[in-house]
C-alpha positions in Angstrom: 0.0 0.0 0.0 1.9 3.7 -0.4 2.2 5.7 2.0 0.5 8.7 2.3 2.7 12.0 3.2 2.5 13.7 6.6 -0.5 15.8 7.7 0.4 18.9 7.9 3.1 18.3 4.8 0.0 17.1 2.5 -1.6 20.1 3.3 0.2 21.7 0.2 -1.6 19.5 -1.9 -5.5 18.8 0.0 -6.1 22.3 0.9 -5.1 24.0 -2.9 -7.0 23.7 -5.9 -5.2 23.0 -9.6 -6.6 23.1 -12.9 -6.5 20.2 -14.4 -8.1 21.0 -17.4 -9.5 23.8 -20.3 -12.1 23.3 -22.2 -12.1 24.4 -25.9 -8.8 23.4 -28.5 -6.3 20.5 -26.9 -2.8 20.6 -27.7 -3.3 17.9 -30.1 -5.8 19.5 -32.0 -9.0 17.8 -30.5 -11.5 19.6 -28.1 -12.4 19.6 -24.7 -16.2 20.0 -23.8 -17.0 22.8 -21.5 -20.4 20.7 -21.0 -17.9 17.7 -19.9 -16.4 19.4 -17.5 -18.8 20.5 -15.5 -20.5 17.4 -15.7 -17.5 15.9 -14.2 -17.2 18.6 -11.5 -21.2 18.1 -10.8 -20.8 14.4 -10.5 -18.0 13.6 -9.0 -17.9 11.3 -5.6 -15.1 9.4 -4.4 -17.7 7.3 -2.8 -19.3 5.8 -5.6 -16.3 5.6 -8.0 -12.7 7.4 -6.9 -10.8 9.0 -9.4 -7.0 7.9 -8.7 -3.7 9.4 -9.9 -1.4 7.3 -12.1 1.8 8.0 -14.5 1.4 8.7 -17.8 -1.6 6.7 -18.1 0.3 3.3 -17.2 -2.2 1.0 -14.9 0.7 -2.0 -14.1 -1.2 -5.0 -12.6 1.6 -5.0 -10.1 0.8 -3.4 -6.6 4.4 -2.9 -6.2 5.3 -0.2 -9.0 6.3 3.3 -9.2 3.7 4.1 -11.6 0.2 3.9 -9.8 -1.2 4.7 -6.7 0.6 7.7 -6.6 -2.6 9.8 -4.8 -6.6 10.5 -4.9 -8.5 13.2 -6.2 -10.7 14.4 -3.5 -13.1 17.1 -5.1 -13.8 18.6 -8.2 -15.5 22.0 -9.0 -15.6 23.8 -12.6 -15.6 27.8 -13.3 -16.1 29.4 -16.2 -14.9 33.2 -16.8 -14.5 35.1 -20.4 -16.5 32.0 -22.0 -13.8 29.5 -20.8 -14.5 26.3 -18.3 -11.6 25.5 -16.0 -12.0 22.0 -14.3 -9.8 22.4 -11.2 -9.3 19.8 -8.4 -7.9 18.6 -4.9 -5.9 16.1 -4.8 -4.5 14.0 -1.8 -0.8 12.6 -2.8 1.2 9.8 -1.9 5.4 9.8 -0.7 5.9 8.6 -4.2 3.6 11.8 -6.3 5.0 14.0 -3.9 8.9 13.2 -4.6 8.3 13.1 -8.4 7.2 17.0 -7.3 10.0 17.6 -5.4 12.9 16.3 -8.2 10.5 18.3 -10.7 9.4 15.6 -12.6 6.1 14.6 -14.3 4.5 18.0 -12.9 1.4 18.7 -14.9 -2.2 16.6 -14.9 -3.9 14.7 -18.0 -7.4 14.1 -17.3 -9.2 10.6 -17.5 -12.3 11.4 -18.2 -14.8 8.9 -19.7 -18.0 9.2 -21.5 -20.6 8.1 -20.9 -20.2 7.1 -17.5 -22.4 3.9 -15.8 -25.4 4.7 -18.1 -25.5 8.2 -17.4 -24.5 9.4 -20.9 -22.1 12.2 -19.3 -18.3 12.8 -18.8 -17.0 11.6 -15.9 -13.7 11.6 -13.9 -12.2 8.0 -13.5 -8.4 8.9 -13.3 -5.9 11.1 -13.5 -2.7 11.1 -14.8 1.0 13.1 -14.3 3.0 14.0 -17.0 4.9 16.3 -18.3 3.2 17.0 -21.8 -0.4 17.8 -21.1 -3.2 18.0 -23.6 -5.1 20.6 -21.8 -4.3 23.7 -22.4 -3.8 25.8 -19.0 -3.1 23.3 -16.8 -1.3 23.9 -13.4 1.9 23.1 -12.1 2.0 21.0 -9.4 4.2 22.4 -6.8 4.7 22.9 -3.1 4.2 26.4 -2.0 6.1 27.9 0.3 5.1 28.3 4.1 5.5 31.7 6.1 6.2 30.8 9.7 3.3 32.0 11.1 1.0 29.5 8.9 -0.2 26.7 11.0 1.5 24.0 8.3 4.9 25.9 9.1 5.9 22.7 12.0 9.2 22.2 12.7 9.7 18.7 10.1 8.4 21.2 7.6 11.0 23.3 8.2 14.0 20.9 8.6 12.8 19.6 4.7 12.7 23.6 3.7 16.3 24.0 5.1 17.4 20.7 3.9 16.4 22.0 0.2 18.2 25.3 0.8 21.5 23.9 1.9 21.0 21.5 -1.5 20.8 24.6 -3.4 23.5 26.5 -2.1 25.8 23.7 -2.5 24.6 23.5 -6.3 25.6 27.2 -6.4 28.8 27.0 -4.8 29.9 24.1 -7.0 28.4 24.7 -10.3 31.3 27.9 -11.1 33.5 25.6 -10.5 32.4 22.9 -12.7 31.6 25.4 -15.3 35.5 26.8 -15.8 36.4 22.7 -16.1 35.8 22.6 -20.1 37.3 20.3 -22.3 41.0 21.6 -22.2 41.3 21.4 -18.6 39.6 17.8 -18.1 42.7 16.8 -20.6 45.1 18.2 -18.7 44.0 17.0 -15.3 43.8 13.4 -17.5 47.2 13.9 -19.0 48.7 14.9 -15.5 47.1 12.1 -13.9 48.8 9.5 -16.3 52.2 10.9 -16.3 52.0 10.6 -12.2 51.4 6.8 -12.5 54.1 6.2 -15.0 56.5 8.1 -13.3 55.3 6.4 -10.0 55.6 3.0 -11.5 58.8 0.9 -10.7 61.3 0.2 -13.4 61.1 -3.2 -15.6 63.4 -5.1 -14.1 65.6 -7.0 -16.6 64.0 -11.0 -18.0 67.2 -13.0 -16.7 65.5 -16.0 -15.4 65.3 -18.9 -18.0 67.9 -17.0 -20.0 70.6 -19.9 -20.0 67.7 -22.6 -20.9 66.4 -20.3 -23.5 70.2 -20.3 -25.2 70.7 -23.8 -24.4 67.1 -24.7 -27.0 68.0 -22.2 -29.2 71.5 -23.6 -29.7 70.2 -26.9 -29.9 67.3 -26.1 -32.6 70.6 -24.6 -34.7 72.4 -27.8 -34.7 69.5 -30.2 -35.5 69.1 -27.7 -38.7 72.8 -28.1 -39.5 71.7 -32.0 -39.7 69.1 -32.0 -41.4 70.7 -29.6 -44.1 74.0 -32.0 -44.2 71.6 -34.9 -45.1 69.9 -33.0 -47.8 73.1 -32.6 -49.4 74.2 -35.9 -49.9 70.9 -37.0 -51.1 71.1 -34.3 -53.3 74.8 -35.4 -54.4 73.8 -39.5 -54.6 70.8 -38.5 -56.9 72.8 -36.1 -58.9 75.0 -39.4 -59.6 72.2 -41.6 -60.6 71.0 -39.0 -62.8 74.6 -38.9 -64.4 75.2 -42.6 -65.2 70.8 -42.9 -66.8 72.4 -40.2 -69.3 75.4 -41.9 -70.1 73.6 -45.2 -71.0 70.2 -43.8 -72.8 73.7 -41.7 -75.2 75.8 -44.5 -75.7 72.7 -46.8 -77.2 72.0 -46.9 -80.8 69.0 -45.3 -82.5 66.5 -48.3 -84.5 66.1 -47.8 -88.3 62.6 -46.5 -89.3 60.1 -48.7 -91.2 59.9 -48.9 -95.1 56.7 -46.6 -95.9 54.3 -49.3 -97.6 52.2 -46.2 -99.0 49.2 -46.8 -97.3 47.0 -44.2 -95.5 48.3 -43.9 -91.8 45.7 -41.0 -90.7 44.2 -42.1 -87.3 40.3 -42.4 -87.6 39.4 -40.1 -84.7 35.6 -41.0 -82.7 34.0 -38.3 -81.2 
């Protein structure tokens, strides 16, 4: 189950109305009913069907997410001024909606509304979503507002959370010069410094002797089976070179057989393809 936020801290949220949505032209082109609207306002009632805050529209089947059960909307009302209908509502959040607020994140409203609603043939409320691209036009912000110290919220965890943003803030001020001047240049250097430190820190290789003498010892080895195997090539070479010799002498020295009388008769091979 999330956990709802402290009393008097929630009171930022429960006691402040936001406008969730304007009727007339969406950002996407498509239209928003006044007559919805207040409808929605009109019929509203946690009781019979509670209208509860999500993340960008995403309704996991796990209990155990970050993207639902993030809060309740507790009332609605509509106003209309200059021919425009503002749906605005109060809205009770959870540790989870209220720390997306706090980093910034996901802080504008998307309505859910559905039509028709249980047979009633008009819009109603069933959800409501945060985001940070709203189709409404003139949707508000959802932000904590600050506490004078004479309003009744102003208690003293209140206060340790205000100070505990301040001293984040100031830090970010205090720090951000700094990182600023550190462009591309001076992160090289810093990395260039940084690795001539470790080499020069670094001991010296100390010279490969070990194994040295039993290294020579193969190597000298290897060298002499190759003078052996070269010496035997020679005198194979040599033996053949005299068997080669003595064939020539004897196909020389024998004589050459007369040819055949030519008979006159037609010697052209018949060839079968």
């Amino acid at each position: 189950m999330a956990k709802k936020m402290d009393k008097n801290a929630s009171e930022n949220f429960s006691g402040r109305w936001f406008c969730i949505g304007t009727s007339g032209p969406a950002a996407d082109g498509r239209n928003i009913n006044a007559e919805d609207l207040i409808a929605a306002a009109e019929n509203y009632d946690p009781q019979i069907y509670g209208a509860r805050i999500n993340l960008e529209h995403y309704r996991p089947y796990s209990p155990k997410n970050d993207y639902s059960g993030l809060g309740d909307v507790l009332e609605l009302k509509a106003e209309t001024k200059g021919g425009i209908t503002r749906l605005f509502a109060r809205i009770d959040p959870t540790e989870k909606m209220a720390q997306y607020i706090k980093d910034r994140e996901k802080v504008y409203t998307s309505m859910e509304l559905m039509k028709p609603f249980a047979g009633t043939g008009k819009a109603y409320l069933v959800g409501l979503a945060m985001t940070d691209s709203p189709a409404s036009l003139g949707t508000t912000m959802l932000k904590f507002r600050q506490l004078h110290p004479a309003d009744p919220n102003y208690t003293s965890k209140y206060q340790a959370m205000e100070t505990e943003n301040a001293m984040q803030t100031d830090k970010t001020a205090q720090t951000a010069p700094e990182n600023e001047k550190k462009g591309f240049f001076a992160a090289l250097f810093e990395k260039m410094s940084a690795k001539k430190e470790e080499e020069e820190g670094a001991p010296a290789t100390a010279p490969e002797t070990e194994g040295y003498a039993a290294r020579l010892d193969a190597a000298e080895g290897e060298i002499e089976n190759a003078a052996k195997v070269a010496a035997k090539l020679a005198d194979d070479y040599a033996a053949l070179r005299q068997e080669f010799d003595a064939f020539k002498r004897a196909v020389e020295s024998a004589p050459v057989n007369a040819a055949a009388p030519h008979t006159g008769a037609n010697t052209a091979a018949v060839s079968d393809f």
